[in-house]
KOLRO-188574 format. One record per residue (C-alpha): residue in one letter; x, y, z. Coordinates in steps of 0.02 Angstrom, whole numbers, plus 50000, padded with zeros to 5 digits. Layout:
BEGIN
MARRO residu    xx    yy    zz
MARRO      a     X     Y     Z
...
END
This chain:
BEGIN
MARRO residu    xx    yy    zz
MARRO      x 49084 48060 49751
MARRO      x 49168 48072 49577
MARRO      x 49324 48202 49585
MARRO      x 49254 48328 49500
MARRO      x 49118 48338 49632
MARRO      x 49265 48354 49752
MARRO      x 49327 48479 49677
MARRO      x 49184 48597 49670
MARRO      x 49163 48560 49861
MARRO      x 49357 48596 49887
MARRO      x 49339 48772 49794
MARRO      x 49180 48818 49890
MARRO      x 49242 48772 50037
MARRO      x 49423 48890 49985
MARRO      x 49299 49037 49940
MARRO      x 49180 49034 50083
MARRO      x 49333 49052 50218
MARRO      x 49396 49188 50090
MARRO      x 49256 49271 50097
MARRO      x 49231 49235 50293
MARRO      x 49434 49310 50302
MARRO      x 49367 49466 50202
MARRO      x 49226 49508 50292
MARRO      x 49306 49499 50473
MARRO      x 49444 49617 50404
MARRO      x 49317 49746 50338
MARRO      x 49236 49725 50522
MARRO      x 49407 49745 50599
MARRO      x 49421 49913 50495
MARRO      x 49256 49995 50510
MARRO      x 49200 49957 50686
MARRO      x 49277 50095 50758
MARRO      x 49214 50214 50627
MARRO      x 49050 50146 50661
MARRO      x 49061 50171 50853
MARRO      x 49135 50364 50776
MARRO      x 48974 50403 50696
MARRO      x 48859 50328 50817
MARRO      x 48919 50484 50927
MARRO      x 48932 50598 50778
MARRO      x 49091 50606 50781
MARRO      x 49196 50619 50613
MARRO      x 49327 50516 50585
MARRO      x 49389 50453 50401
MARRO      x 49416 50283 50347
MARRO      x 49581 50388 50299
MARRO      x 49626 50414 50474
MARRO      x 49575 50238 50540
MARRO      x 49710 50183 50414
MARRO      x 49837 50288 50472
MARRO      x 49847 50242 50640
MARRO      x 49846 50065 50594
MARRO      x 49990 50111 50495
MARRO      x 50070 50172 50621
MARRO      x 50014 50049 50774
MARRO      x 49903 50170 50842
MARRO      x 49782 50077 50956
MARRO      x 49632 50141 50870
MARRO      x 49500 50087 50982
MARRO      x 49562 50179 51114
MARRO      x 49591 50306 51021
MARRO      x 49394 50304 50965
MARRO      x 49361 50286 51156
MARRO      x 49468 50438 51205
MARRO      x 49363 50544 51083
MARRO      x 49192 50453 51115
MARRO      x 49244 50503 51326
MARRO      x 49289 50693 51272
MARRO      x 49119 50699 51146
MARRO      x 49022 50634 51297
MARRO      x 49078 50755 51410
MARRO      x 49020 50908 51317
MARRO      x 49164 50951 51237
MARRO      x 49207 50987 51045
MARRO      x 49295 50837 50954
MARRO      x 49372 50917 50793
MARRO      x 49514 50837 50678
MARRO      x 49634 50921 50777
MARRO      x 49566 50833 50934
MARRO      x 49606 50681 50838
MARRO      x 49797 50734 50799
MARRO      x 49798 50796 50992
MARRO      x 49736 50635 51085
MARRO      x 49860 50530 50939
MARRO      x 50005 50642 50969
MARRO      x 49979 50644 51171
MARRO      x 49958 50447 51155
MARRO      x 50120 50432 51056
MARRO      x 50236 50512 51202
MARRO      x 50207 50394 51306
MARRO      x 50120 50237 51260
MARRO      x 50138 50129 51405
MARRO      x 50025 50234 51508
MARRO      x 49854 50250 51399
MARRO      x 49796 50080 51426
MARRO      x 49617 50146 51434
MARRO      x 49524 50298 51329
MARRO      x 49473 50374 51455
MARRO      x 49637 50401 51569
MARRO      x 49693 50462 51387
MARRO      x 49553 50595 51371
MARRO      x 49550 50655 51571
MARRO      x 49758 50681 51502
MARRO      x 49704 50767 51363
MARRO      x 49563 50866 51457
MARRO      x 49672 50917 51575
MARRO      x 49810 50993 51463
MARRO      x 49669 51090 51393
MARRO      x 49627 51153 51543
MARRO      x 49787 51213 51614
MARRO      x 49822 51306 51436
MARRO      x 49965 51177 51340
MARRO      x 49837 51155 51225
MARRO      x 49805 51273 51080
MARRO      x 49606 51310 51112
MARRO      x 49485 51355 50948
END
């Protein structure tokens, strides 16, 4: 192999993990607004990057809403700012979406919750 063959094979070997590296970050970003609108659920890339931001687990925050959608019940952008904002209290006890929307649920229920 002459160096200039080497060198080709370097760069393409530089770009394919690039790309590889930029692919699994796009994946890391829009799986849970895929998993969203599989249960018609709307969610913004906007808000995805927000609560990364802000170290916002956002699969289980995407769980918490896919659990409340499931049961019946409206999910609406203030839903979203509800389930964040109960999360962010306390976040050593949400380990799971769904102890997170039964929370949630249940402030609703009693009447702490502003209802639309």
């Amino acid at each position: 192999m002459t160096d200039r063959e080497i060198t080709l094979l370097l760069i393409g070997f530089a770009s394919g993990l690039a790309a590889v590296c930029v692919l699994w970050g796009v994946l890391w970003l829009l799986m849970p607004w895929v998993r969203a609108f599989l249960f018609r659920i709307r969610l913004d890339l906007s808000d995805l990057i927000g609560m990364r931001l802000r170290r916002t687990p956002v699969n289980l925050i995407v769980d918490a809403l896919v659990s409340i959608k499931v049961r019946g019940h409206r999910v609406s952008r203030e839903t979203l700012a509800a389930i964040e904002l109960l999360y962010s209290e306390d976040r050593r006890r949400y380990k799971d979406g769904r102890v997170l929307a039964d929370e949630y649920l249940s402030k609703i229920a009693t009447g702490s919750e502003n209802r639309r």
